[in-house]
N, C-alpha and C positions, 0 to 999 in steps of 0.2 A: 146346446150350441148357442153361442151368441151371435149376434145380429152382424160382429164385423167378420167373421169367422164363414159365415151365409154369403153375405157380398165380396167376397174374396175368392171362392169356390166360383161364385157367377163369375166374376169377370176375369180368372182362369178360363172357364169353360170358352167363353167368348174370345179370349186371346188366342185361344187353341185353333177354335174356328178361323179366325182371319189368319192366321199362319197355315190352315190345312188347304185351306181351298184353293190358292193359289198353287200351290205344290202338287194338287190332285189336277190340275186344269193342265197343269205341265206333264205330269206323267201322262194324263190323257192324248196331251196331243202329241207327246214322243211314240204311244201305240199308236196314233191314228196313223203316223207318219212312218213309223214300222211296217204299217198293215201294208200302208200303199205302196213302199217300195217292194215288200216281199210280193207284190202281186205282179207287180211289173217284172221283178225276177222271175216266177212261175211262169209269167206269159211268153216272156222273150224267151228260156229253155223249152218249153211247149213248142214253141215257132219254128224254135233252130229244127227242131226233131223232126218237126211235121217235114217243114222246106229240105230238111238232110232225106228222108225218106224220097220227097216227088222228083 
């Protein structure tokens, strides 16, 4: 392998990185905001059920 062949493969690898990360922080915060509303959902059908029963 030649030497421009080496530094091509790096700054692939690194091109990868700065396009992943920003993509992973976004899916990230599409679960976190998933998480929270489905919990708020769980909780208010929890509520109705409880308050439907007393």
């Amino acid at each position: 392998m030649d030497m421009g062949r080496i530094l091509l493969i790096i700054l692939a690898v690194v091109a990868a990185l700065f396009l992943v990360g920003p993509l992973l922080g976004f899916a990230l915060g599409l679960l976190k905001w998933g998480l929270i509303i489905g919990g708020v959902a769980v909780a208010v059908v929890l509520a109705s059920k409880w308050f439907g029963r007393a």
